[in-house]
C-alpha positions in Angstrom: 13.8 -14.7 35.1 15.8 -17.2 36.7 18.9 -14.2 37.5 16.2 -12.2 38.8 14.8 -15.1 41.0 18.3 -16.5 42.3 19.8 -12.8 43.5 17.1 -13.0 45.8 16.2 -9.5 46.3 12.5 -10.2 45.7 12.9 -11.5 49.5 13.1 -7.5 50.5 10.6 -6.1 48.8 8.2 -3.9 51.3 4.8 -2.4 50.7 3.8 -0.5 53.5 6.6 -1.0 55.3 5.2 -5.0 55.0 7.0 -8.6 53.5 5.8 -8.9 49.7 7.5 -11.6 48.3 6.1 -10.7 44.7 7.5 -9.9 41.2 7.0 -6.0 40.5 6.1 -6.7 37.5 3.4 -9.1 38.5 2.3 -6.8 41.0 1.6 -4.1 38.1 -0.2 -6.4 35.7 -2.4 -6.9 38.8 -3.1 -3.3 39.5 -3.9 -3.2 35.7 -6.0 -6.0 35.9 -7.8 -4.6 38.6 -8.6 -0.9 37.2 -10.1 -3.3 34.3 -12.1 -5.6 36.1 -13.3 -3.2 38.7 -13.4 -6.3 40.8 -16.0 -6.6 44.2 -14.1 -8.8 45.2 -10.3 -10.4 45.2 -9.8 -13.3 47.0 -5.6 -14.1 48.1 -4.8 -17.6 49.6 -1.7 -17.6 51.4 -1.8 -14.0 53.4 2.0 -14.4 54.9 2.7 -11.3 56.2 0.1 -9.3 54.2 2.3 -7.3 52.1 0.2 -8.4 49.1 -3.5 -8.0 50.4 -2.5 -4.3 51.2 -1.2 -3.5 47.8 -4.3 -5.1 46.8 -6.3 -2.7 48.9 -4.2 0.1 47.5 -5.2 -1.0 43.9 -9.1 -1.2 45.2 -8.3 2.2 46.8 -6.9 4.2 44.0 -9.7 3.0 41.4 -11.8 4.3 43.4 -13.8 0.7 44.7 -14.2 2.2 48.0 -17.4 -1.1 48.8 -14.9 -4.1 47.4 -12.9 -5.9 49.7 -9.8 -8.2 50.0 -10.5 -11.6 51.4 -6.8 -13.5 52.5 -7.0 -16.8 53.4 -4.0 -18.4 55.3 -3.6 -21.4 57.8 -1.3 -19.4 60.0 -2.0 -15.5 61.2 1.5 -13.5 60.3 -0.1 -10.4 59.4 -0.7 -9.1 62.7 1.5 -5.7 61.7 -0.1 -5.4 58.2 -3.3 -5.5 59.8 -2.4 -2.5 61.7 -2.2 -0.1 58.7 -5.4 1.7 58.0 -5.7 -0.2 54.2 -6.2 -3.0 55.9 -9.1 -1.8 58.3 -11.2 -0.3 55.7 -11.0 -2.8 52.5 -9.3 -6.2 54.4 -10.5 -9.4 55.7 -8.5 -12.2 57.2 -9.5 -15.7 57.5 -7.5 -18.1 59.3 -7.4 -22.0 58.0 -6.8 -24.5 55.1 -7.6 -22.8 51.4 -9.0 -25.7 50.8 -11.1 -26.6 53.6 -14.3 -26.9 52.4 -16.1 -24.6 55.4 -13.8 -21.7 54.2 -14.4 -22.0 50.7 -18.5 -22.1 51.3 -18.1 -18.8 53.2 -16.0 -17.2 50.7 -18.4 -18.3 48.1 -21.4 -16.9 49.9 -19.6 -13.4 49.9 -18.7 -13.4 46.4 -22.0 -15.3 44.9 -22.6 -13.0 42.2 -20.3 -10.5 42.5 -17.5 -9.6 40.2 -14.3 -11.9 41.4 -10.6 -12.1 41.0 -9.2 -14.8 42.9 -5.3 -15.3 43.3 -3.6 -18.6 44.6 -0.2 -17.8 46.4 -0.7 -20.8 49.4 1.0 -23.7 49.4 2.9 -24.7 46.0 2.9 -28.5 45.6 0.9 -30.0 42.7 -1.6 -31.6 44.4 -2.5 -28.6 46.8 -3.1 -26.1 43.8 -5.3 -28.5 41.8 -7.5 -28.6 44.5 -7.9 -24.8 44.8 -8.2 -24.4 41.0 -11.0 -27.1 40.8 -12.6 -25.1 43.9 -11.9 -21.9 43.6 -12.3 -21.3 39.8 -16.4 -21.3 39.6 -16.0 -18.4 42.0 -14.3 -16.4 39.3 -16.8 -13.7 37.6 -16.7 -13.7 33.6 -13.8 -12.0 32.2 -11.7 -12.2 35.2 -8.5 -13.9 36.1 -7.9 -17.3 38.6 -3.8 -16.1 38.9 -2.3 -19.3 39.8 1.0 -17.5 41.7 4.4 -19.1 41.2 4.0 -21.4 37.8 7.8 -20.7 37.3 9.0 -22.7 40.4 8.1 -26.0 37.7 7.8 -23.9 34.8 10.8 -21.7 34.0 12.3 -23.6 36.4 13.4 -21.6 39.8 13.1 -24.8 41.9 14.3 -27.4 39.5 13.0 -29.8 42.1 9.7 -29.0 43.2 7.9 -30.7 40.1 4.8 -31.4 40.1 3.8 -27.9 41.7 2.2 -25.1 40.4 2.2 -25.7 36.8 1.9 -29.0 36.6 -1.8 -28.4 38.4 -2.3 -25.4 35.7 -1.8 -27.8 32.7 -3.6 -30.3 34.6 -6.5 -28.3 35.3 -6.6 -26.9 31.7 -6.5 -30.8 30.1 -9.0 -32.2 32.4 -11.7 -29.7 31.5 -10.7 -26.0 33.0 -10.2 -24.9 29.1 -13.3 -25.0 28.9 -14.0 -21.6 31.1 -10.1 -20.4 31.3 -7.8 -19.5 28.9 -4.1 -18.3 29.6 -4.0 -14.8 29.2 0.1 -13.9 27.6 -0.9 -10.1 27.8 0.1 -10.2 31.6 3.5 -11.7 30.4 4.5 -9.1 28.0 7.2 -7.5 29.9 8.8 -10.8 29.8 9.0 -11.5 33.8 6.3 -12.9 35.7 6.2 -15.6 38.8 3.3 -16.6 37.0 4.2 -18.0 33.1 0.9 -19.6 31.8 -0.7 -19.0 35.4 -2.7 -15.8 34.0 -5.9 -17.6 33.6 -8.5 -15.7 32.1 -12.5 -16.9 32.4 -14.3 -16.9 29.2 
């Protein structure tokens, strides 16, 4: 993990001609999460250039979930040439702002208010930043459907040796202070042995 991390050729990868700075591994548990689910809705935070919210849409597309929709979240709009492919017209929607301002999360909870959810976290990777999304974006997560906390390795594996706490850290946190109650770690979407996302698979009971 940690060879395939440091080459960096992850930083090349192209879907649609777009930046995805994803695991392809991780990127086909999620397509095989998604034909299971049959999700209405998958929620991204941290858009970047979009690569990710159109393979998202490709996913949606290809199951045949013509009504769900992506909804990206990200403080700054980079996605401007993603958002010219024609995935992106029929199944996306951008929001610009914090994840974790409050006004964003009530209108992302109104859309998805009974509805069946996946929600992934790929914003901002400190500690602190991903607790907060887990402890506000996990009730929006449907029954039997995954909160993917994105990038548990940077303080898991370790890729970053010195970005502790960050993602995991807020995962075991999370987990400890109550979150195990409603979400377990899934190690089904870890059984190629490569993910950006060790323990981050979070299932909802």
């Amino acid at each position: 993990m940690k060879l395939f991390h440091d080459t960096p050729i992850w930083r090349n990868f192209r879907f649609h001609a777009i930046q995805i700075e994803k695991s392809p591994l991780d990127l086909w548990y999620m397509q095989e999460a998604i034909e299971k689910i049959r999700p209405d809705f998958i929620v991204e935070t941290g858009t970047y250039r979009g690569g990710s919210a159109l393979f998202w849409a490709n996913a949606l597309n290809g199951a045949g979930l013509t009504s769900s929709r992506v909804l990206t979240v990200d403080i700054s709009n980079y996605c401007v040439d993603a958002a010219q492919d024609p995935l992106w017209a029929r199944y996306v929607e951008f929001f610009q702002g914090s994840s974790t301002d409050p006004a964003i999360v009530a209108k992302l909870a109104a859309r998805v208010r009974g509805r069946k959810t996946l929600i992934t976290l790929d914003s901002d990777h400190s500690g602190h930043h991903v607790l907060r999304e887990l402890r506000m974006y996990s009730p929006l997560v449907s029954a039997g459907s995954y909160l993917v906390v994105e990038d548990t390795d940077m303080d898991g594996v370790p890729t970053y040796p010195d970005s502790f706490p960050g993602p995991m850290a807020a995962v075991t946190q999370f987990l400890s202070e109550g979150g195990a109650a409603q979400f377990q770690p899934d190690a089904t979407r870890e059984q190629m042995g490569i993910t950006y996302n060790p323990g981050g698979w979070l299932r909802r009971k």
